[in-house]
PDB file with SEQRES, HELIX, SHEET and CRYST1 records, atoms N, CA, C and O in Angstrom:
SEQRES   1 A   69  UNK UNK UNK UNK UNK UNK UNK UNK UNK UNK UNK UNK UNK          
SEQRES   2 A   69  UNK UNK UNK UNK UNK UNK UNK UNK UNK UNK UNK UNK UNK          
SEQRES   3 A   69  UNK UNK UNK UNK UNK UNK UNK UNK UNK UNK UNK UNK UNK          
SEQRES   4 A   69  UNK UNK UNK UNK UNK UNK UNK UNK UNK UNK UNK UNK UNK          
SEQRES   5 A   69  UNK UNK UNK UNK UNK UNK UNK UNK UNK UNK UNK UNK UNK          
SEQRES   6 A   69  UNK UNK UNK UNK                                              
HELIX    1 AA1 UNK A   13  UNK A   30  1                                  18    
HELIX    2 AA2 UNK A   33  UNK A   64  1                                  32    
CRYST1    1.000    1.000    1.000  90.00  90.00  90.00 P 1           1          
ATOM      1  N   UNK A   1      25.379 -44.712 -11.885  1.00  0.00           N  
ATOM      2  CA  UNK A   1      24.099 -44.823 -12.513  1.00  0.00           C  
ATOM      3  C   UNK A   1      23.346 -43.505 -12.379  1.00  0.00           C  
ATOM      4  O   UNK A   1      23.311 -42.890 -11.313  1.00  0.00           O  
ATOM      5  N   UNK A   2      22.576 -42.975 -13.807  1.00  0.00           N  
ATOM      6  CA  UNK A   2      22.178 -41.697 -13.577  1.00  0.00           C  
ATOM      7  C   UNK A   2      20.658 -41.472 -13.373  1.00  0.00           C  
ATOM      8  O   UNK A   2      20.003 -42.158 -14.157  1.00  0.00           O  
ATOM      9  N   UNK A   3      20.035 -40.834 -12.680  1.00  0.00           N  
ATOM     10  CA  UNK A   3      18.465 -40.654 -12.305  1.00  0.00           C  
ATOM     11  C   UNK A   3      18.239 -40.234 -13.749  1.00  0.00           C  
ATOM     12  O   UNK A   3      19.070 -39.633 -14.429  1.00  0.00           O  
ATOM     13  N   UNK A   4      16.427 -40.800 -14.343  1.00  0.00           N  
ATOM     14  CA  UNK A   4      16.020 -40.134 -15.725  1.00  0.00           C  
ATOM     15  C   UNK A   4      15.771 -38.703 -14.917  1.00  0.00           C  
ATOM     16  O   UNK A   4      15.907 -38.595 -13.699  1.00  0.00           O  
ATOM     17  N   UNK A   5      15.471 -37.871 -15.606  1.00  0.00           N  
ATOM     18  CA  UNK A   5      14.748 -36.942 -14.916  1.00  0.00           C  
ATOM     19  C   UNK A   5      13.023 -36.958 -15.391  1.00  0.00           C  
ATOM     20  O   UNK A   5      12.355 -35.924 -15.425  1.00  0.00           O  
ATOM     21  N   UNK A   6      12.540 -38.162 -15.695  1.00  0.00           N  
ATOM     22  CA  UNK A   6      11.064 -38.637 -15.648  1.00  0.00           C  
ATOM     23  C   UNK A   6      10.840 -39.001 -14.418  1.00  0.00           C  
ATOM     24  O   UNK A   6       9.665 -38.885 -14.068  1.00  0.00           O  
ATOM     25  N   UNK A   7      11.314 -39.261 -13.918  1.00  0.00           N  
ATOM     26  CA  UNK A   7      11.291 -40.179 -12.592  1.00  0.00           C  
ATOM     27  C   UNK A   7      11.190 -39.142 -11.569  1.00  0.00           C  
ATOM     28  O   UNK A   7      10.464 -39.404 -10.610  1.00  0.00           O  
ATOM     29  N   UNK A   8      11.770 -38.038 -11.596  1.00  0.00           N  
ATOM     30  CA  UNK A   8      12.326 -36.898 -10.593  1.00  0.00           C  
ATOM     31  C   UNK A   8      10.750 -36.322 -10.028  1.00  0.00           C  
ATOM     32  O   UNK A   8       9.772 -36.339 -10.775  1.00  0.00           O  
ATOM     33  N   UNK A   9      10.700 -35.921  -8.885  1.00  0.00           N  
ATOM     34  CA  UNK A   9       9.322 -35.293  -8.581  1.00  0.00           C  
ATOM     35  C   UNK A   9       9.643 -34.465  -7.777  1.00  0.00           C  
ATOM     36  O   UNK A   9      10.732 -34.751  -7.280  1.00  0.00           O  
ATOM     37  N   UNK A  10       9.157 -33.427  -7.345  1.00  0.00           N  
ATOM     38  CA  UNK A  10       9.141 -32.262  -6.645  1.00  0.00           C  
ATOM     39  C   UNK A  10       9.990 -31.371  -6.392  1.00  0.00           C  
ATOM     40  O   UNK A  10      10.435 -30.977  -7.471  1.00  0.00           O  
ATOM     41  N   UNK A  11      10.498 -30.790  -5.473  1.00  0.00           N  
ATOM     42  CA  UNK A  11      11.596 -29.667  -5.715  1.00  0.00           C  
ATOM     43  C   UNK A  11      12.778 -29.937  -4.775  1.00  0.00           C  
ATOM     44  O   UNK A  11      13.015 -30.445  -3.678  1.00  0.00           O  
ATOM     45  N   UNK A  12      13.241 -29.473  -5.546  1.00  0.00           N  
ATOM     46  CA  UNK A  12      14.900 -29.812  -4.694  1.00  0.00           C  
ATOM     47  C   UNK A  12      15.004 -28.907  -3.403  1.00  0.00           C  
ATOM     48  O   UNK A  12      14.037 -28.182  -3.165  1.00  0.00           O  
ATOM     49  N   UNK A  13      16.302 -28.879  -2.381  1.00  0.00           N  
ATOM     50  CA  UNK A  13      16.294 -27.906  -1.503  1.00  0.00           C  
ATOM     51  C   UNK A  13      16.724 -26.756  -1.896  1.00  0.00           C  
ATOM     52  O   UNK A  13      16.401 -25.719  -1.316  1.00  0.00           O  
ATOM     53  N   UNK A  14      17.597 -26.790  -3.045  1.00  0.00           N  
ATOM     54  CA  UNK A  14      18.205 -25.697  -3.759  1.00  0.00           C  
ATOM     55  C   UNK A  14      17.019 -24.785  -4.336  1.00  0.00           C  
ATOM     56  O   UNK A  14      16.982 -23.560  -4.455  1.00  0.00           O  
ATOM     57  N   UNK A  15      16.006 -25.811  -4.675  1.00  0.00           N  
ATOM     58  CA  UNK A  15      15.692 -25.160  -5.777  1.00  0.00           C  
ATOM     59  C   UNK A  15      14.336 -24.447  -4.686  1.00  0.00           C  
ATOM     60  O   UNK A  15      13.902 -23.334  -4.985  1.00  0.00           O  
ATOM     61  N   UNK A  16      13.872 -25.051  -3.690  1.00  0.00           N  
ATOM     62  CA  UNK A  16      12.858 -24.539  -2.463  1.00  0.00           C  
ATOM     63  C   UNK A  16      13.207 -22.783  -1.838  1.00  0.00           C  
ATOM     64  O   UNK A  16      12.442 -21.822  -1.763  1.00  0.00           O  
ATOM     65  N   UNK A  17      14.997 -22.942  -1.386  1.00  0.00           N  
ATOM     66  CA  UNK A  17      15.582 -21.503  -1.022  1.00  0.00           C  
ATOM     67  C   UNK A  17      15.213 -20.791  -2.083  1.00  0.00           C  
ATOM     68  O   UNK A  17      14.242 -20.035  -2.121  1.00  0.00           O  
ATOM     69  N   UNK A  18      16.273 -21.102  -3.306  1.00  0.00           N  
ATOM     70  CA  UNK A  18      16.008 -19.911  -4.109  1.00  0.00           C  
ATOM     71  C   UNK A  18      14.768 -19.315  -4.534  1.00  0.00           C  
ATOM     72  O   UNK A  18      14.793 -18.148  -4.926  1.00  0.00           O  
ATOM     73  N   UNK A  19      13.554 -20.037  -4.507  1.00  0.00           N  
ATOM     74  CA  UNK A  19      12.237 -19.435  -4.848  1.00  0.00           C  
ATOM     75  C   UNK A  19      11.676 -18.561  -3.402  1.00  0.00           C  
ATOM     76  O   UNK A  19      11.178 -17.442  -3.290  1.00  0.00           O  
ATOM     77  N   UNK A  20      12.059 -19.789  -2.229  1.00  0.00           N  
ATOM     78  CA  UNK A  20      11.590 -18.216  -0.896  1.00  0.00           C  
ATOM     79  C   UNK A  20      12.722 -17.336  -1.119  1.00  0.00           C  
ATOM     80  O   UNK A  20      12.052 -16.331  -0.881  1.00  0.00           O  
ATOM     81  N   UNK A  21      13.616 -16.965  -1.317  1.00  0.00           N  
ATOM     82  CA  UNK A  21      14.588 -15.872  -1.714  1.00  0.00           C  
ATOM     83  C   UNK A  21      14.347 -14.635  -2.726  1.00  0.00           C  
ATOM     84  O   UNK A  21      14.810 -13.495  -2.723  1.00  0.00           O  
ATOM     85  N   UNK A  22      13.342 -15.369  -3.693  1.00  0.00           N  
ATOM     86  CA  UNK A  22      12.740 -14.393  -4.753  1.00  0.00           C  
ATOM     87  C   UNK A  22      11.556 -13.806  -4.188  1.00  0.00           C  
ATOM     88  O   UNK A  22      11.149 -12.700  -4.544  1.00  0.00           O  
ATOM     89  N   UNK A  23      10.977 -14.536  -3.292  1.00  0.00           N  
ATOM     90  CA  UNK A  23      10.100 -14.183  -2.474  1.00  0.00           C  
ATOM     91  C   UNK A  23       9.937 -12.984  -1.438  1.00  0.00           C  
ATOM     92  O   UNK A  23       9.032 -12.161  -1.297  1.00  0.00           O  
ATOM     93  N   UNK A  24      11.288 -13.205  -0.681  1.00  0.00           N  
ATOM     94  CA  UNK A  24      11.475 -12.260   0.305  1.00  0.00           C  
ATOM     95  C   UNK A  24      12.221 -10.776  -0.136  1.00  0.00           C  
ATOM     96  O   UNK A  24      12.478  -9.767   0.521  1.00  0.00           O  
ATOM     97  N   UNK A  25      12.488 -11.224  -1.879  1.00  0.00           N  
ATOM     98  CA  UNK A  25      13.029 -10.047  -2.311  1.00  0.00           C  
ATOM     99  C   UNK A  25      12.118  -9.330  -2.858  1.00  0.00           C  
ATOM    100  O   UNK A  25      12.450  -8.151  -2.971  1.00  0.00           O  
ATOM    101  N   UNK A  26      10.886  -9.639  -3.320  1.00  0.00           N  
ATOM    102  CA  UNK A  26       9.759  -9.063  -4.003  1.00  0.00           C  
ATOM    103  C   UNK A  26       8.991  -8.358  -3.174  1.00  0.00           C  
ATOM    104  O   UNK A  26       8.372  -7.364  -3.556  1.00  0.00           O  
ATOM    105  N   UNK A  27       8.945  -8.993  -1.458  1.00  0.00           N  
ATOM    106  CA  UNK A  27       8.649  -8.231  -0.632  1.00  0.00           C  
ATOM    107  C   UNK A  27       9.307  -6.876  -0.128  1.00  0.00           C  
ATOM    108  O   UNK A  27       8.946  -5.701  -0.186  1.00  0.00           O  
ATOM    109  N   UNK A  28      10.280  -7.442   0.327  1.00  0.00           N  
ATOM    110  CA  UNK A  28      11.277  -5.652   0.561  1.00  0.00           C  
ATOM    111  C   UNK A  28      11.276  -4.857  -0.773  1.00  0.00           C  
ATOM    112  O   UNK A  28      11.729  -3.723  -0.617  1.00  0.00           O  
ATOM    113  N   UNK A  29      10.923  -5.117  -1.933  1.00  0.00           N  
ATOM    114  CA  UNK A  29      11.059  -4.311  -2.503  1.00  0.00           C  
ATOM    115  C   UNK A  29       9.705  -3.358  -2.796  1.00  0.00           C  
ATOM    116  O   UNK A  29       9.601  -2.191  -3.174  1.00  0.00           O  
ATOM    117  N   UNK A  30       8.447  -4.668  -2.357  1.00  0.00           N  
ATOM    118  CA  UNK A  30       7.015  -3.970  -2.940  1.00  0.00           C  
ATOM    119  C   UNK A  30       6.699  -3.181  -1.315  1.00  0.00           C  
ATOM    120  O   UNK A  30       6.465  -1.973  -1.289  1.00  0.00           O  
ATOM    121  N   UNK A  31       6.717  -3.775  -0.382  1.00  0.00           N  
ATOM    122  CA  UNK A  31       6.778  -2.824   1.088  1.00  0.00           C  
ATOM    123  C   UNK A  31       6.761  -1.488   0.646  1.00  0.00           C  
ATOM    124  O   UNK A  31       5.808  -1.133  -0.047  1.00  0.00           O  
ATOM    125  N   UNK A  32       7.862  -0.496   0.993  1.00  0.00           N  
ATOM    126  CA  UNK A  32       8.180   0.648   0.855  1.00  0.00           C  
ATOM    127  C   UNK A  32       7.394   1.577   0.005  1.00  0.00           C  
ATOM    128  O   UNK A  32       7.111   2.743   0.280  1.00  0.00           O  
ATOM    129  N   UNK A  33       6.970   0.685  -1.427  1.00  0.00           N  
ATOM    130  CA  UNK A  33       5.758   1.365  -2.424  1.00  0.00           C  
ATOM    131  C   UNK A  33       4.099   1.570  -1.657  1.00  0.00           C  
ATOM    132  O   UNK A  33       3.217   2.419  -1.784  1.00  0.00           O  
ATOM    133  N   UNK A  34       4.288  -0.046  -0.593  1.00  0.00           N  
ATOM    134  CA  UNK A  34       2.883   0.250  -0.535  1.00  0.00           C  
ATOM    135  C   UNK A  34       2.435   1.378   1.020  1.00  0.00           C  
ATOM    136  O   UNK A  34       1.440   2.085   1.181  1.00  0.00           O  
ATOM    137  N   UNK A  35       3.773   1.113   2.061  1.00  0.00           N  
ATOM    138  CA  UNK A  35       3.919   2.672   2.609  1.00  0.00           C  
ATOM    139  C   UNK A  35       3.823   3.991   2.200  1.00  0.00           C  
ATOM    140  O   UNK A  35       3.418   4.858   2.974  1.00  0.00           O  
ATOM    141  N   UNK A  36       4.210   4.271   0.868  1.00  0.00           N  
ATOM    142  CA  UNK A  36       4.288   5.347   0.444  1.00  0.00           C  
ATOM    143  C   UNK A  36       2.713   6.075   0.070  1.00  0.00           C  
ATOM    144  O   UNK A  36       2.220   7.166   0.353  1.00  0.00           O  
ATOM    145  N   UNK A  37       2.180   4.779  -0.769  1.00  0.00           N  
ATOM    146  CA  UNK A  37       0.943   4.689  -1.309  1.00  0.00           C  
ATOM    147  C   UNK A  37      -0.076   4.621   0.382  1.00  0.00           C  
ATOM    148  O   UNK A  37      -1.228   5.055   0.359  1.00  0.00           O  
ATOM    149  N   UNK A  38       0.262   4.294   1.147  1.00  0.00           N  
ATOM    150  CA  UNK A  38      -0.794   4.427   2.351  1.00  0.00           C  
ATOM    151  C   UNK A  38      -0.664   5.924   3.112  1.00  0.00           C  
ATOM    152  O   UNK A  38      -1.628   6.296   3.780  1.00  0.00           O  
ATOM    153  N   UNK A  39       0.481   6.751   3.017  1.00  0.00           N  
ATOM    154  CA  UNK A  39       1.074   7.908   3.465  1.00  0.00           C  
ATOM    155  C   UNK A  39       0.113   8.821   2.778  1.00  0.00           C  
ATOM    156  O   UNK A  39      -0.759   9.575   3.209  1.00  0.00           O  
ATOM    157  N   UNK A  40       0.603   8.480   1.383  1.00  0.00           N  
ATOM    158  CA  UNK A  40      -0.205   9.618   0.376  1.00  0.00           C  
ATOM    159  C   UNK A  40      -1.755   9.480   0.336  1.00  0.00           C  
ATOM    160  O   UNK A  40      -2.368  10.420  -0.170  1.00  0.00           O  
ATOM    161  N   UNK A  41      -2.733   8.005   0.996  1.00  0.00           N  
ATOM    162  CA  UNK A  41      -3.710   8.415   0.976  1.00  0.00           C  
ATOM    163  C   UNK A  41      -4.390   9.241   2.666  1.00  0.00           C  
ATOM    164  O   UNK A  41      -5.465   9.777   2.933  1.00  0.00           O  
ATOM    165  N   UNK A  42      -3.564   9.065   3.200  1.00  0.00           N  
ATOM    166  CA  UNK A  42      -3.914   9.530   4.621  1.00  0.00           C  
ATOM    167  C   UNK A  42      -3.766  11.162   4.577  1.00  0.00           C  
ATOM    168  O   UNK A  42      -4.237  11.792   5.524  1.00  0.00           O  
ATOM    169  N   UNK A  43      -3.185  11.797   3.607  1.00  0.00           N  
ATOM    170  CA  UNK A  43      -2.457  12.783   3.216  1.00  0.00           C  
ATOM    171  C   UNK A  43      -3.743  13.449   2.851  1.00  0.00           C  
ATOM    172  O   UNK A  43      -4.484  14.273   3.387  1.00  0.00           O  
ATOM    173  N   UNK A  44      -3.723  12.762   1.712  1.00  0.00           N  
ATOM    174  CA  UNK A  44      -5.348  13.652   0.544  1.00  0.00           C  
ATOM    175  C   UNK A  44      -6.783  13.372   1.412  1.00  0.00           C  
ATOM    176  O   UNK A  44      -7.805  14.039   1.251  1.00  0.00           O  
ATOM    177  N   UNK A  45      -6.630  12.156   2.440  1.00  0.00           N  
ATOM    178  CA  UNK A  45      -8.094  12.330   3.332  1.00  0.00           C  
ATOM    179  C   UNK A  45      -8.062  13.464   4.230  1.00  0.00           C  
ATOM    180  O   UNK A  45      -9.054  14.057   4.654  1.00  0.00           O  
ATOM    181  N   UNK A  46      -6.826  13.729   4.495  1.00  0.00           N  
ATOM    182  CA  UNK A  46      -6.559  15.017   5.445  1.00  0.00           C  
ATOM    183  C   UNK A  46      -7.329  16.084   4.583  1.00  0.00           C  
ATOM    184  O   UNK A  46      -8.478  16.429   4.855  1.00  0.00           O  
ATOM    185  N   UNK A  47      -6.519  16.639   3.394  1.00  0.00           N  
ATOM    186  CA  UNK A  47      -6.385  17.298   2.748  1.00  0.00           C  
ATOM    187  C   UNK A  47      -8.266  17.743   2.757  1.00  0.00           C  
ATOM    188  O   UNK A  47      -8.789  18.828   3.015  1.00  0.00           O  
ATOM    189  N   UNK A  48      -8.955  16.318   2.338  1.00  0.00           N  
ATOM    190  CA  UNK A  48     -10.050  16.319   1.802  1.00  0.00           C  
ATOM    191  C   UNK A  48     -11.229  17.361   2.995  1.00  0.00           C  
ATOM    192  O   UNK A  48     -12.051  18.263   2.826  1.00  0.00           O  
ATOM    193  N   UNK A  49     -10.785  16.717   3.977  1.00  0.00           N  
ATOM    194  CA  UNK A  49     -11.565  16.862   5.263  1.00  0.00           C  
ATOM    195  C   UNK A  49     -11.201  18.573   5.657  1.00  0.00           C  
ATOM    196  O   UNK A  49     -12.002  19.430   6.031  1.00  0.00           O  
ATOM    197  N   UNK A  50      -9.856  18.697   5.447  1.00  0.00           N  
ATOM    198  CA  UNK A  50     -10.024  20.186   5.369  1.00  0.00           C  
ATOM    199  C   UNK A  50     -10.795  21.283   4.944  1.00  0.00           C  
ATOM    200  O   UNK A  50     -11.228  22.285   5.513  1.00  0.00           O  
ATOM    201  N   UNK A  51     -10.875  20.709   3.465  1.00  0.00           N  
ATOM    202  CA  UNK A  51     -11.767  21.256   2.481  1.00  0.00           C  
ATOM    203  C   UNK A  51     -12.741  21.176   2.830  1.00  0.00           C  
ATOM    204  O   UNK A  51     -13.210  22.306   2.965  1.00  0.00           O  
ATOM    205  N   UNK A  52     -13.641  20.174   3.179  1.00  0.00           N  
ATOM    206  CA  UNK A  52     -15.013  20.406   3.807  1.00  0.00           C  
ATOM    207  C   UNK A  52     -15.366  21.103   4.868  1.00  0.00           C  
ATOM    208  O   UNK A  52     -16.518  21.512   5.008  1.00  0.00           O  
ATOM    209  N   UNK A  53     -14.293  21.344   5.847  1.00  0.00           N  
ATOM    210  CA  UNK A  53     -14.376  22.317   6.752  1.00  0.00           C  
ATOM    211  C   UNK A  53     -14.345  23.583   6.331  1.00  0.00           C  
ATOM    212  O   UNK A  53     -15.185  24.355   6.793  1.00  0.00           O  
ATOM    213  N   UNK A  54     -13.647  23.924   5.640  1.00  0.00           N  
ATOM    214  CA  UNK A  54     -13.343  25.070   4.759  1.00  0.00           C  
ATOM    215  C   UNK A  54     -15.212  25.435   4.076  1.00  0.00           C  
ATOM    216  O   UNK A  54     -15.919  26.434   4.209  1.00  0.00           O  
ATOM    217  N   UNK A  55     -15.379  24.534   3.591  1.00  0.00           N  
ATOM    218  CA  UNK A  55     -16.420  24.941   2.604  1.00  0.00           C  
ATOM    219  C   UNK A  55     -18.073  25.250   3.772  1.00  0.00           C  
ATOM    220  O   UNK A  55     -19.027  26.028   3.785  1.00  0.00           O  
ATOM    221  N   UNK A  56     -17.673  24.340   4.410  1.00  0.00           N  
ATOM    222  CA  UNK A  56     -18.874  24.296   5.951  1.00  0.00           C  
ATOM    223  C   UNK A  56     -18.967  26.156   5.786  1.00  0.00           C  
ATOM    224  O   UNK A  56     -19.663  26.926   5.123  1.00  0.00           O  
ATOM    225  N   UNK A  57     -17.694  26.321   6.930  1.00  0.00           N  
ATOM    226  CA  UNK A  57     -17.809  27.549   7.131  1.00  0.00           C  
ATOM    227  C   UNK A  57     -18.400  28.894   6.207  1.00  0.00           C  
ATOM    228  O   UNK A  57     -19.266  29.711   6.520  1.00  0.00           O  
ATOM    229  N   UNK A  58     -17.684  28.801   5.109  1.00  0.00           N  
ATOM    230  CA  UNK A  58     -18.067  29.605   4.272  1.00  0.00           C  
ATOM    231  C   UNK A  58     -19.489  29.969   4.055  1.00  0.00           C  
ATOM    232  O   UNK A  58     -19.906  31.124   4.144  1.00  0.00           O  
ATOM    233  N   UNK A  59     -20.575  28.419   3.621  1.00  0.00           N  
ATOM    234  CA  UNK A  59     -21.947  28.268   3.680  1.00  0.00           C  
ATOM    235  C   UNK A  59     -22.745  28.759   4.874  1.00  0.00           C  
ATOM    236  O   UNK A  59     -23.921  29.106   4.773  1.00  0.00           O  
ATOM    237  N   UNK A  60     -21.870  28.779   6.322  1.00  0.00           N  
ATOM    238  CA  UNK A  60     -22.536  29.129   7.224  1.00  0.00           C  
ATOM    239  C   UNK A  60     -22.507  30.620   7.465  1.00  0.00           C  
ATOM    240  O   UNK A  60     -23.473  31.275   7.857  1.00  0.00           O  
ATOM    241  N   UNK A  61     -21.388  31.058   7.213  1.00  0.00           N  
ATOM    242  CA  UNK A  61     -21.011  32.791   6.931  1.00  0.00           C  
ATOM    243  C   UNK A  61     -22.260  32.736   5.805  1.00  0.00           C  
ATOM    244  O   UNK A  61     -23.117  33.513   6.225  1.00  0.00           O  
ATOM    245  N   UNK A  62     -22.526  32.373   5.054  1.00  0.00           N  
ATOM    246  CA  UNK A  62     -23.250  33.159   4.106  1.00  0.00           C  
ATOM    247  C   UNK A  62     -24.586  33.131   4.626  1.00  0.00           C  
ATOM    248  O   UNK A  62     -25.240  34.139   4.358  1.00  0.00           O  
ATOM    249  N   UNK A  63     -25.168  32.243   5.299  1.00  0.00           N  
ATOM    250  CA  UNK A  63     -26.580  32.431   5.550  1.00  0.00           C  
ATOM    251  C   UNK A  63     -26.649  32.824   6.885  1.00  0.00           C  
ATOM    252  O   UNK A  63     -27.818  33.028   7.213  1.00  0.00           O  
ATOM    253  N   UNK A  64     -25.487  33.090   8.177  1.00  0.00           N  
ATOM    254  CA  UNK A  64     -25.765  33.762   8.912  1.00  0.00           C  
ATOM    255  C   UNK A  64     -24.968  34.917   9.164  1.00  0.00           C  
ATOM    256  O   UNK A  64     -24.961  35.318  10.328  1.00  0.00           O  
ATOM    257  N   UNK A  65     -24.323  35.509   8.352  1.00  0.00           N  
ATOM    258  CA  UNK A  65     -23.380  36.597   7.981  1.00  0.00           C  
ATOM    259  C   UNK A  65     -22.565  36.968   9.044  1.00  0.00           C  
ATOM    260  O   UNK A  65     -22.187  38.131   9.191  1.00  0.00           O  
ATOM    261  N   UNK A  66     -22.205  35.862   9.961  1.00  0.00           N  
ATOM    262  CA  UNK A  66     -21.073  35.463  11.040  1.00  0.00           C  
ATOM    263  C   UNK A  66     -20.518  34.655  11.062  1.00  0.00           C  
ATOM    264  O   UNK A  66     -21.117  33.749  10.481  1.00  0.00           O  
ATOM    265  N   UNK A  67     -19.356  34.273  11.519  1.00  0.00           N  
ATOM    266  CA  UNK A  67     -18.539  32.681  11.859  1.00  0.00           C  
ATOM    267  C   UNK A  67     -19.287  32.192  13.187  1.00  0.00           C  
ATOM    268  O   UNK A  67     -19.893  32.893  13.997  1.00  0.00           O  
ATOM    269  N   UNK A  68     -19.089  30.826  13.202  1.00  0.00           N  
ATOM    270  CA  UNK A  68     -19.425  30.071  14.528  1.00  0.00           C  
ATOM    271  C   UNK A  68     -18.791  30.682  15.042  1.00  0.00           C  
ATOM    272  O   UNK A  68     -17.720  31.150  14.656  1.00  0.00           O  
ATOM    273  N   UNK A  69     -19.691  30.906  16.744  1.00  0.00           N  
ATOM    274  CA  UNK A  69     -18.848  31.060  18.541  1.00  0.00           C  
ATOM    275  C   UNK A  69     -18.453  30.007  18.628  1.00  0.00           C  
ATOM    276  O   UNK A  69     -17.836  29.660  19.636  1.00  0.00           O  
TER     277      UNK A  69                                                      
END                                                                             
């Protein structure tokens, strides 16, 4: 005797794995992007903060026509 599949409700075990499986693959794959993307902003805040040091100095050479002691 065959089940309708009206009758059927919720998810199978088969069908439970394979969706955490798509799951855990979407992760290892989006990971590594969003490392990369956290690298590169730690990178350009560096970068940034340099520059303002950079630019400090310069402004202070100009109005006291020395570098900081």
């Amino acid at each position: 005797m065959r089940v309708s599949n009206r009758n059927r409700r919720g998810l199978s075990v088969i069908e439970s794995v394979v969706a955490a499986a798509l799951i855990v693959l979407l992760a290892v794959l989006v990971l590594p992007a969003v490392e990369r993307a956290r690298g590169s902003a730690v990178r350009n805040r560096t970068q940034d903060n340099m520059r303002q040091i950079g630019l400090g100095m310069y402004a202070y050479h100009a109005a006291q026509n020395s570098f900081p002691k």
